[in-house]
Phi, psi and omega in degrees: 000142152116345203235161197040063177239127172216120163248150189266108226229319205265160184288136173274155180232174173040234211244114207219124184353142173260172194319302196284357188270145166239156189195143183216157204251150165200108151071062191107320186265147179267140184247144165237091183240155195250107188266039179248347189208012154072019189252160166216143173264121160230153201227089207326184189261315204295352192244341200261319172333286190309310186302290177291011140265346158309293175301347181249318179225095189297314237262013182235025184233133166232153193042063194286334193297358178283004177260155174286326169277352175274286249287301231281338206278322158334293203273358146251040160099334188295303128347126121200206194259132180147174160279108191283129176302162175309128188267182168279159182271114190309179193244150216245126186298318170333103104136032144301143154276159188256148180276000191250158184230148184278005167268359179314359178284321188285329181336190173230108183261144189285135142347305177276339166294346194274303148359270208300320186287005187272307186306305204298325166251035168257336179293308197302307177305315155338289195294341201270313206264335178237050168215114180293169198302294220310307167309297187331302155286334183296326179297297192316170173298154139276117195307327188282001173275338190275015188255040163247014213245127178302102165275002159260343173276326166305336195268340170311298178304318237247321174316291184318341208283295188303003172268338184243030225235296187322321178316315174320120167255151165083036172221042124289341154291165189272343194284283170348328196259321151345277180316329177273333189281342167297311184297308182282328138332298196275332179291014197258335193089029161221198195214165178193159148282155166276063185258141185259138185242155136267167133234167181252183178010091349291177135332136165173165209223153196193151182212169184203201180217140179226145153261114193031233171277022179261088190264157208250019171197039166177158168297126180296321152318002207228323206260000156290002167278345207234088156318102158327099180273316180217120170250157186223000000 
């Protein structure tokens, strides 16, 4: 863990991520995910050289369309010509913590929180069954606002969240459970990132809610499998 991870964050030139793709090299292999369509790619290392060298110095690939695996990345939209924007810098895990605590069965929850997580999962819902992923984010905090967000009043919330968040059904997945917990945080007047991780061998892809080094809906043992790829 911690070694051959690089993401790819600075603006690209010639033939270059396209807006919505995000992507990290982990131990050779290429990760893509495409957050306009909720997909992700890997792409082995014996195969991936050209690609990950086309992303760290475009203006130094010659002929890329002559690799096959830049052709398949072209042609499904991942790829293209131009310059990309800056993305946010995903958030770094190293001596991050967790916001959650084992005594929350005992808290006490306000009314209104109870309240606000039922709204927050009638929006989640909404949002899951009539918005495609592209909305989804599009939606989320701007990651660069959130490194104002109070982690201990997040992580307070984030206790209350997890006691009443089981009452919920079809919020045991990490996206969904992401996504409410995210909802009820901005009806609450606050913010957090969204962030996604991949690993590799096998493959899997995981997402959470993070405040500065805290993350606030999962064990820090559990999201340390995952090389951060995208934050929103």
């Amino acid at each position: 863990m911690g070694t051959g991870r690089r993401p790819y964050a600075a603006p690209l030139a010639l033939f270059s991520l396209a807006l919505q793709v995000h992507a990290v090299e982990i131990g050779g292999d290429l990760i893509l995910m495409d957050a306009g369509r909720n997909q992700f790619w890997c792409i082995a290392a014996n195969t991936a050289t050209g690609a990950i060298r086309l992303l760290a110095e475009p203006e130094a690939a010659q002929e890329p369309l002559h690799d096959p695996v830049i052709v398949d990345l072209v042609e499904q939209g991942l790829l293209g010509r131009g310059t990309t924007a800056a993305r946010p810098r995903s958030p770094s895990l190293p001596g991050a913590r967790s916001g959650l605590s084992s005594s929350t069965g005992r808290m006490k929850i306000p009314w209104t929180d109870v309240v606000l997580v039922l709204l927050a999962g009638a929006l989640t819902l909404f949002k899951l069954k009539a918005l495609p992923p592209r909305y989804w984010l599009r939606l989320a905090p701007a990651a660069k606002r959130a490194c104002r967000c109070d982690d201990a009043r997040l992580s307070q919330l984030a206790q209350r969240f997890d006691v009443m968040r089981p009452y919920l059904p079809g919020t045991s997945r990490c996206l969904p459970r992401s996504m409410l917990l995210l909802e009820f945080l901005r009806l609450k007047g606050e913010e957090a990132a969204w962030v996604f991780g991949v690993r590799t061998h096998p493959f899997s892809a995981h997402c959470w809610v993070q405040c500065g080094e805290t993350v606030l809906n999962d064990t820090i043992d559990h999201v340390r499998w995952f090389t951060p790829i995208a934050v929103f």
